[in-house]
VOPAGU-2260 file (C-alpha; in pm, 1 decimal, decimal comma):
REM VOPAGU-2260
SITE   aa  ch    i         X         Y         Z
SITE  UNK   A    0    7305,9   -6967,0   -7222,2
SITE  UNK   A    1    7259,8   -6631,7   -7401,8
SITE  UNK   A    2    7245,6   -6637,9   -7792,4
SITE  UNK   A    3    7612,2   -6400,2   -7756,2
SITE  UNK   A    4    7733,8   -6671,2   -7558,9
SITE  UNK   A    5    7618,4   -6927,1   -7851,8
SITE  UNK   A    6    7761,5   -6720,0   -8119,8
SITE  UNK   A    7    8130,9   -6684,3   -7954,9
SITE  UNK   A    8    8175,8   -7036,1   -7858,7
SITE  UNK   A    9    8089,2   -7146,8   -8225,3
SITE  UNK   A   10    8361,3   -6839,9   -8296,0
SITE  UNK   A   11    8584,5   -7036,4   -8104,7
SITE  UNK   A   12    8519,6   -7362,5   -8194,7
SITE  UNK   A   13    8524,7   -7253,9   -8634,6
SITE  UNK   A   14    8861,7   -7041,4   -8560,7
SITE  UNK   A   15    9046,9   -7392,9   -8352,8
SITE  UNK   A   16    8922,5   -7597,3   -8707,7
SITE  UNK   A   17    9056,5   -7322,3   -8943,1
SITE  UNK   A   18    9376,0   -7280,2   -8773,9
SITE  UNK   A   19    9365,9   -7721,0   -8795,5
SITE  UNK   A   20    9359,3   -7724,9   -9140,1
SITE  UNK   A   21    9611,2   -7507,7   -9194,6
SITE  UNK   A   22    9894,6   -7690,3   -8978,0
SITE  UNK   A   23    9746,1   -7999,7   -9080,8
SITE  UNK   A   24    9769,5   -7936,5   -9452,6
SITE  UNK   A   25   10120,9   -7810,7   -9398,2
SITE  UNK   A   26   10228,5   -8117,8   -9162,5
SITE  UNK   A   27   10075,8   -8366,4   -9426,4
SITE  UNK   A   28   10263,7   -8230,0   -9717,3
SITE  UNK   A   29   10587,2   -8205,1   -9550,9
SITE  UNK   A   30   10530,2   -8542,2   -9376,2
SITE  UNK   A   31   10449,9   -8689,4   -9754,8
SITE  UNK   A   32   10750,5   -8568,6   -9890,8
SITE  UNK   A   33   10946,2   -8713,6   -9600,9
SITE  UNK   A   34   10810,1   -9053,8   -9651,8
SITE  UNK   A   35   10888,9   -9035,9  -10005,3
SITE  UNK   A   36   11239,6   -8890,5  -10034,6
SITE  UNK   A   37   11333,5   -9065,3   -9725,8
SITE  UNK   A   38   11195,3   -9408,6   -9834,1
SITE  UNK   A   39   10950,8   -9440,8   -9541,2
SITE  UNK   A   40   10605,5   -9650,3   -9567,7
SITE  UNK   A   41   10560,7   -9529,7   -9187,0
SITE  UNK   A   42   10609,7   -9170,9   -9231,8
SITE  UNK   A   43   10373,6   -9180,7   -9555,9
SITE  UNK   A   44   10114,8   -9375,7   -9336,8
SITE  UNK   A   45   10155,3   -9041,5   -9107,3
SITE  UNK   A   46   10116,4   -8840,9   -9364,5
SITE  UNK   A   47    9783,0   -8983,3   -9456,3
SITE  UNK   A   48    9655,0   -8954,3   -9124,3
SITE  UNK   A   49    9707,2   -8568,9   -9109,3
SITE  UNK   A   50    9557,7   -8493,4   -9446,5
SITE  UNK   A   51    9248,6   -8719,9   -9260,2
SITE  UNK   A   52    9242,3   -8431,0   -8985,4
SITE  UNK   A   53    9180,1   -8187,8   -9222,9
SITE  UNK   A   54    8858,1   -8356,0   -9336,8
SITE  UNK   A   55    8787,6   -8411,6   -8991,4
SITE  UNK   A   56    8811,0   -8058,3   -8924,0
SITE  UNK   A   57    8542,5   -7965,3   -9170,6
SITE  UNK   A   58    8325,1   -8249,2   -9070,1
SITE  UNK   A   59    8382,8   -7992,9   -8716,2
SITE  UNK   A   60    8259,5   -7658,3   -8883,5
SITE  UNK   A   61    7994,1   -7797,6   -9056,1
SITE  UNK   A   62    7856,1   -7981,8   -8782,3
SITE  UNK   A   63    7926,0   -7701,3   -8509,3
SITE  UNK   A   64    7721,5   -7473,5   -8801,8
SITE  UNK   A   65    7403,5   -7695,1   -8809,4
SITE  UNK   A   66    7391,2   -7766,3   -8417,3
SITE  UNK   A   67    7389,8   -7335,3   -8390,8
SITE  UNK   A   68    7128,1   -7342,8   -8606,9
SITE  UNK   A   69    6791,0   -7132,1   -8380,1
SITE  UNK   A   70    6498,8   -7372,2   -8319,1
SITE  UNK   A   71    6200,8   -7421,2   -8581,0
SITE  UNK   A   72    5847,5   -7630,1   -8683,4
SITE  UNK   A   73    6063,2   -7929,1   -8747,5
SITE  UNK   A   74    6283,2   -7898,4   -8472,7
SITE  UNK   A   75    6164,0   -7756,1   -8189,0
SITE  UNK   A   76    6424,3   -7876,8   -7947,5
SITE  UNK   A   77    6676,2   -7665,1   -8160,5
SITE  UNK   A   78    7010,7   -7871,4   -8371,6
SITE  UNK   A   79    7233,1   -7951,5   -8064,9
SITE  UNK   A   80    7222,7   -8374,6   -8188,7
SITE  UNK   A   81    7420,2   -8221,8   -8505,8
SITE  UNK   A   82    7717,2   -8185,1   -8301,3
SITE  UNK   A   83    7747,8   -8569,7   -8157,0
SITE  UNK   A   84    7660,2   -8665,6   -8552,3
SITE  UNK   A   85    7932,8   -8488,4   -8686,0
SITE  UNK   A   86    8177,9   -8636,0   -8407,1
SITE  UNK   A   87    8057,7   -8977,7   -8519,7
SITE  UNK   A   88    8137,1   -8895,2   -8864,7
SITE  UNK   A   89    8458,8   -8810,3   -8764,5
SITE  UNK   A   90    8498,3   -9192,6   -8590,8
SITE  UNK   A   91    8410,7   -9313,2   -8893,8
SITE  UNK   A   92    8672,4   -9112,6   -9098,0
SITE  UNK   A   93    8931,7   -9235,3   -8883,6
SITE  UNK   A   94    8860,5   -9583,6   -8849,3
SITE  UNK   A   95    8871,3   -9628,5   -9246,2
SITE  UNK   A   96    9207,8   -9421,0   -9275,9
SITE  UNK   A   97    9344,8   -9676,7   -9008,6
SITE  UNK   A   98    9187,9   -9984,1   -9136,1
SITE  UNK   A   99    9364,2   -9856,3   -9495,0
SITE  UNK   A  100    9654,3   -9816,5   -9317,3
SITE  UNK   A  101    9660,2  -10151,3   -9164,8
SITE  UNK   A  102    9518,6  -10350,0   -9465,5
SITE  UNK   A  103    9826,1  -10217,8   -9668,2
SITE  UNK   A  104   10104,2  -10278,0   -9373,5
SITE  UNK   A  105    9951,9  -10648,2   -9369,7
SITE  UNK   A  106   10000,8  -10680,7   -9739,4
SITE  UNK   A  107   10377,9  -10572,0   -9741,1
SITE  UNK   A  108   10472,4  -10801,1   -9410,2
SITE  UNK   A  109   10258,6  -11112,8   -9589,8
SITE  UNK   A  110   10483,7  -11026,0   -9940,5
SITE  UNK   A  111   10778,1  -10988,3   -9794,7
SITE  UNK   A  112   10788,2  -10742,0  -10037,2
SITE  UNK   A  113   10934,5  -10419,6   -9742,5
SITE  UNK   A  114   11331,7  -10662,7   -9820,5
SITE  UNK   A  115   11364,1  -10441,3  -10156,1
SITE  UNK   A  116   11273,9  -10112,3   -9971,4
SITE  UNK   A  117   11594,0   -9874,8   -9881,5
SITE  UNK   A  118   11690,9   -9763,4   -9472,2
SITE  UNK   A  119   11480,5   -9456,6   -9418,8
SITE  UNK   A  120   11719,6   -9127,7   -9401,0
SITE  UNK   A  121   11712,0   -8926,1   -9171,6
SITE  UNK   A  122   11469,6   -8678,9   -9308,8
SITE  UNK   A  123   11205,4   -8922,3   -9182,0
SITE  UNK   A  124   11289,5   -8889,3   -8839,5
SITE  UNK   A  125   11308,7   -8544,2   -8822,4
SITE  UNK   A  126   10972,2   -8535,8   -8964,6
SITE  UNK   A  127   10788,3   -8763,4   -8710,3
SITE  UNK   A  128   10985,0   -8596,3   -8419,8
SITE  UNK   A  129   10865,6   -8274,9   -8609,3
SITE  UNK   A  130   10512,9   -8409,1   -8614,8
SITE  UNK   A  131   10491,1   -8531,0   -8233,0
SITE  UNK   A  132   10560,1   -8212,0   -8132,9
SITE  UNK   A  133   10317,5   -8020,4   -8329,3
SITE  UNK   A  134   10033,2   -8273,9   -8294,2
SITE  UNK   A  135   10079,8   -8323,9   -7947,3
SITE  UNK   A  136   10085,8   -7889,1   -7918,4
SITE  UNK   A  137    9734,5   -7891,2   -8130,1
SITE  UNK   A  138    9601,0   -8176,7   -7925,0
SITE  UNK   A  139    9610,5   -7997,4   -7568,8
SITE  UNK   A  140    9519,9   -7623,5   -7789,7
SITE  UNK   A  141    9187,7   -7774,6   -7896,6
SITE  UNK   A  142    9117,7   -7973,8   -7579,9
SITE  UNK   A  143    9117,8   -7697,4   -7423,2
SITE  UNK   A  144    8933,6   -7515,3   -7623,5
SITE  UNK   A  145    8639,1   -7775,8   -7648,9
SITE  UNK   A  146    8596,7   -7771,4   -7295,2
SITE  UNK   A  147    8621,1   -7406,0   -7241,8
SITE  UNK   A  148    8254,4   -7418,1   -7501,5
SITE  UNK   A  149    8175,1   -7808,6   -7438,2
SITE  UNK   A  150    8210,3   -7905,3   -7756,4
SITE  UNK   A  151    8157,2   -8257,1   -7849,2
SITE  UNK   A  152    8290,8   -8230,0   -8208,7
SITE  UNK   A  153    8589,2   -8050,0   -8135,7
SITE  UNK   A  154    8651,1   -8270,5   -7829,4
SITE  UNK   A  155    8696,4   -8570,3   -8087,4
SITE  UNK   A  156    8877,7   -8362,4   -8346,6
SITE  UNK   A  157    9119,3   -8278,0   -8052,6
SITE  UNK   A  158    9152,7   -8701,9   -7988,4
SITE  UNK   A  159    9211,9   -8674,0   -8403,9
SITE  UNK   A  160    9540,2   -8483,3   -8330,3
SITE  UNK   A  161    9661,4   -8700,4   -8021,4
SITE  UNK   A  162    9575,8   -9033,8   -8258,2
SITE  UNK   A  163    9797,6   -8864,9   -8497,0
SITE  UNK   A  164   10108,4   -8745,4   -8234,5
SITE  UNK   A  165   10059,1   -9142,0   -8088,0
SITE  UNK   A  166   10119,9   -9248,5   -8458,7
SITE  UNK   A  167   10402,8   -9058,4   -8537,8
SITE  UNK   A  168   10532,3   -9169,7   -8222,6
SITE  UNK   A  169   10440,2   -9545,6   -8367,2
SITE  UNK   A  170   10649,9   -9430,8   -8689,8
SITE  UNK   A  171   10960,2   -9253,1   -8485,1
SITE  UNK   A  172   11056,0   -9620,9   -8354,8
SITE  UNK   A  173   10936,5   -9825,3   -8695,8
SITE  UNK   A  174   11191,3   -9617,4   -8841,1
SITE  UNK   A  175   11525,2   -9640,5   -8555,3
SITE  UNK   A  176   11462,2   -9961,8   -8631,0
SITE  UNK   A  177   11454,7   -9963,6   -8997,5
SITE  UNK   A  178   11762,9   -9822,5   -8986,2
SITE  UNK   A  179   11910,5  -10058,4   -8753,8
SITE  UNK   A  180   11815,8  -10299,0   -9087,0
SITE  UNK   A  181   11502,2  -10446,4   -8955,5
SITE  UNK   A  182   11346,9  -10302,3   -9261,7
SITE  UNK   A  183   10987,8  -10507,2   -9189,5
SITE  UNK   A  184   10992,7  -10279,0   -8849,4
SITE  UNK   A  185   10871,0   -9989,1   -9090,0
SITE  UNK   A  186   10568,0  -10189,7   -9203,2
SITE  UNK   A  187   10484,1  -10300,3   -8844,7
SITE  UNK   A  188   10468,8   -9937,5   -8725,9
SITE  UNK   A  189   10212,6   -9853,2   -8997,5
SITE  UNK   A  190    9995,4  -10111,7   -8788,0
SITE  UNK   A  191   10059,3   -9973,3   -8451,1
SITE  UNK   A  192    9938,4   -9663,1   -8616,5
SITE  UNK   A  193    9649,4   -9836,0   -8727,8
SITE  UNK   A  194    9592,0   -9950,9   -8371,4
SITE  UNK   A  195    9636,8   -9599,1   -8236,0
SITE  UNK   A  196    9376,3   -9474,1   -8500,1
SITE  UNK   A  197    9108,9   -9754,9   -8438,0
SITE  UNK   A  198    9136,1   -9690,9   -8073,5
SITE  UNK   A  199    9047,6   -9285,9   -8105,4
SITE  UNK   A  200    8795,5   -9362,6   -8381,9
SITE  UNK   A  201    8603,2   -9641,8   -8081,1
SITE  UNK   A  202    8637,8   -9362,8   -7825,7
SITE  UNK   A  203    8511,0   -9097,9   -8009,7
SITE  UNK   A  204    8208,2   -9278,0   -8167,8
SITE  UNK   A  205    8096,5   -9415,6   -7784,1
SITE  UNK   A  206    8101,9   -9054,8   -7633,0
SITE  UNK   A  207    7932,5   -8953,6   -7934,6
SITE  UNK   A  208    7643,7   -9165,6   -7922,2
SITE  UNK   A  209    7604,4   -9165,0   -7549,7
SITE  UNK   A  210    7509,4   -8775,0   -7626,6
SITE  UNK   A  211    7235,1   -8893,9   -7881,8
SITE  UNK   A  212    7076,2   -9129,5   -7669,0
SITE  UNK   A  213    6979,6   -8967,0   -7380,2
SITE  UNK   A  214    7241,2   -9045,4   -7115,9
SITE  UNK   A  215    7202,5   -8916,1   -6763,6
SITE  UNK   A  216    7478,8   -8645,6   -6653,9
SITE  UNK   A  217    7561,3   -8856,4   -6360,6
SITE  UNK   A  218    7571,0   -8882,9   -5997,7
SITE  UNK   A  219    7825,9   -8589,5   -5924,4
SITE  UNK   A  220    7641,6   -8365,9   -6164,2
SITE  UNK   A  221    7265,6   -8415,3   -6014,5
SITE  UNK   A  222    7449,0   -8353,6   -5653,5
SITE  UNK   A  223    7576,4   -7958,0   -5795,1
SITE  UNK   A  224    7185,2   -7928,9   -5895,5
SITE  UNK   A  225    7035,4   -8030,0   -5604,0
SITE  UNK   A  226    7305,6   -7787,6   -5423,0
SITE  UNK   A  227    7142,5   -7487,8   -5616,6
SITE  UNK   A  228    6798,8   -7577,3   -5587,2
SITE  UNK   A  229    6826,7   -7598,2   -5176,3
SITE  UNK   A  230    6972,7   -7234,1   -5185,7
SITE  UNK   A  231    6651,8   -7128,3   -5281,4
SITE  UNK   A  232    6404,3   -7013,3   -4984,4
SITE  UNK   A  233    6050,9   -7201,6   -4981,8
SITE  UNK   A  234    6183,3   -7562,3   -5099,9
SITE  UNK   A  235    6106,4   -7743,9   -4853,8
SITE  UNK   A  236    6223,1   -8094,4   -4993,6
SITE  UNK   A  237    6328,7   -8183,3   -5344,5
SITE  UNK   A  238    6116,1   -8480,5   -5463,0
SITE  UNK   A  239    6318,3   -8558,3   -5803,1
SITE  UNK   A  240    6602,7   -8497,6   -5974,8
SITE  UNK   A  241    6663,3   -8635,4   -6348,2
SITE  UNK   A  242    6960,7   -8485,5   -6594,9
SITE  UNK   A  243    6970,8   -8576,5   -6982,3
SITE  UNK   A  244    7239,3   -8466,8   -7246,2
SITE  UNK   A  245    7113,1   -8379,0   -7567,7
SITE  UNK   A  246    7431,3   -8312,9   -7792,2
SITE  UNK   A  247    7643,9   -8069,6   -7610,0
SITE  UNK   A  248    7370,7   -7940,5   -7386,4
SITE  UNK   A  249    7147,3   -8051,9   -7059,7
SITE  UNK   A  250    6813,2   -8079,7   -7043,2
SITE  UNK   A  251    6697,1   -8141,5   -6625,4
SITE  UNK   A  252    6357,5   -8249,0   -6516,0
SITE  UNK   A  253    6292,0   -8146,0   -6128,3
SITE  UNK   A  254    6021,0   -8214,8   -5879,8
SITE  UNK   A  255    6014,3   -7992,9   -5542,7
SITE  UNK   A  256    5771,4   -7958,6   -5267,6
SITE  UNK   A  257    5652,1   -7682,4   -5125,7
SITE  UNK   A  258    5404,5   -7538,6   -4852,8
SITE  UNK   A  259    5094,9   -7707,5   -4976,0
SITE  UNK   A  260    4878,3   -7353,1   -4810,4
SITE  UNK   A  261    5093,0   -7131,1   -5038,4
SITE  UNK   A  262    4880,2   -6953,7   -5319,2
SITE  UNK   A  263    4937,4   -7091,7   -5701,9
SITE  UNK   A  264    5103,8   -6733,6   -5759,9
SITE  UNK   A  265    5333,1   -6824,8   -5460,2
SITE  UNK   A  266    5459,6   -7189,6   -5560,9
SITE  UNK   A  267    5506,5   -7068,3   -5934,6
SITE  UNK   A  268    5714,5   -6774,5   -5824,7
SITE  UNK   A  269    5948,0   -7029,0   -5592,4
SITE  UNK   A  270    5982,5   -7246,4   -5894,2
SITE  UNK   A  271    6066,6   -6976,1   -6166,9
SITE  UNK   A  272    6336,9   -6860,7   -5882,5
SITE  UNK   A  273    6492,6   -7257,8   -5887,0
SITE  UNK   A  274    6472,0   -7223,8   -6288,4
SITE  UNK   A  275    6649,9   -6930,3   -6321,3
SITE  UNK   A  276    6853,8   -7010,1   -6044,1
SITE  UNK   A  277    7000,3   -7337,6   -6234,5
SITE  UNK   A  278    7046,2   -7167,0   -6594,5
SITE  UNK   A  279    7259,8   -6932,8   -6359,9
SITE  UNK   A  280    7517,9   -7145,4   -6221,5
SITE  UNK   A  281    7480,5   -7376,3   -6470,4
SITE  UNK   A  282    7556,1   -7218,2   -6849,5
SITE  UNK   A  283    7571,9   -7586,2   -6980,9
SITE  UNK   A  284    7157,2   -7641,4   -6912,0
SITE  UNK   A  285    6932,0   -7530,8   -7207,0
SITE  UNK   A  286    6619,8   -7605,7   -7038,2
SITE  UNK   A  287    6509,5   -7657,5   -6732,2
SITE  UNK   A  288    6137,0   -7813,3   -6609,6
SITE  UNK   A  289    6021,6   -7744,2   -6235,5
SITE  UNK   A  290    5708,5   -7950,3   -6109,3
SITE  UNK   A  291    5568,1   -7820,3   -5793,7
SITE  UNK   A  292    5420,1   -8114,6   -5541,3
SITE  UNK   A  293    5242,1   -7988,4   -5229,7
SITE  UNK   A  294    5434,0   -8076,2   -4935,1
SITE  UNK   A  295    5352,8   -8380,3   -4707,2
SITE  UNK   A  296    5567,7   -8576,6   -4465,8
């Protein structure tokens, strides 16, 4: 992938998280006054989960910034791990706002204390139907978006917004029922919302590790390379094939055979064609390794 490439995706990928913090700081603050005026615990729960996104979505620039970062001494594989690092910070962000969340639902449901709060109005459900809509919108925006660059970090900060739509969707029926005078069914939304948030948090911090541990691409994936590499003339059988992910790139290891007569000159020009062949068609690969085995039967 060509360092212009590089430099628009993490264009991309800064200008999703900017435009994030924006709607997210605007959605939290009318969400909190919701929750307040329209006496809902649920809808202030909310609230706090969208001012979370915004920290999540500098955890996102920061981290995108140090995985962009050219290679040096110290790290001559380049910064790509910085990505999955800042995606795992980002689990752990959300999994103490929902564990807050829950911890403080419990304590109203074990006091009993949610019989002297007030039916929420209606302001409250306007906001969470408000907030489903627009969380939900930024969710499929930045999934998109993280694909289009494969982008770990904005990946999970895209789950961040559909944790938060799923919540608000946990607070839209907390509060119909509120006002139905099931007043507790405010408090037991907050935990569904906790649930919701635990859940993204567990997903996002297992993709993100798998990335930092040097997990094979797959089956499907290794079946496209080996695809390429027969398209190119004077492989006559490909020996090996192993894929790695380091952060949001792929590192591949390959063995090929080739006429065991052919000149050195010859088998190292038929293996710089399969390298250049595979960073080609395949923009995701940062660096590929060809070993060259004489043929044999």
């Amino acid at each position: 992938m060509s360092c212009e490439n590089i430099n628009d995706n993490n264009k991309i990928a800064i200008q999703t998280s900017y435009g994030s913090i924006i709607i997210n700081l605007l959605l939290a603050l009318f969400k909190l006054l919701a929750g307040i005026l329209a006496h809902s615990a649920a809808m202030v729960s909310d609230a706090v989960h969208s001012a979370s996104d915004v920290f999540s979505s500098i955890v996102v620039i920061l981290g995108i910034n140090m995985a962009s970062k050219e290679s040096d001494a110290d790290h001559p594989y380049g910064h790509e791990r910085f990505e999955p690092v800042a995606a795992i910070i980002l689990a752990n962000i959300l999994s103490v706002t929902g564990l807050l969340i829950g911890i403080e639902a419990v304590k109203v449901l074990a006091s009993h204390s949610y019989a002297t709060y007030e039916k929420p109005g209606l302001l409250a459900l306007s906001a969470a139907l408000v907030s489903i809509l627009v969380k939900e919108g930024m969710f499929w925006y930045t999934k998109i978006q993280a694909k289009k660059i494969n982008s770990s970090a904005l990946m999970a900060d895209a789950w961040h917004h559909r944790s938060d739509a799923l919540s608000s969707i946990g607070a839209l029926v907390g509060i119909i029922f509120a006002r139905f005078g099931m007043l507790y069914m405010d408090s037991v939304a907050s935990l569904v919302i906790c649930v919701f948030i635990m859940k993204a948090a567990i997903d996002i911090f297992r993709d993100a590790t798998s990335k930092l541990v040097d997990k094979s691409c797959g089956d499907e994936f290794n079946v496209e390379l080996a695809e390429c590499i027969g398209k190119s003339e004077g492989v006559l059988r490909i020996d090996s094939i192993q894929s790695r992910e380091f952060g949001n790139r792929v590192y591949v290891d390959i063995e090929i055979s080739v006429d065991g007569a052919k000149p050195l000159t010859s088998a190292h020009e038929i293996a710089e064609a399969v390298h250049d062949s595979i960073e080609r068609d395949f923009p995701v690969v940062k660096h590929v390794t060809v070993h060259v085995n004489p043929y044999s039967e």
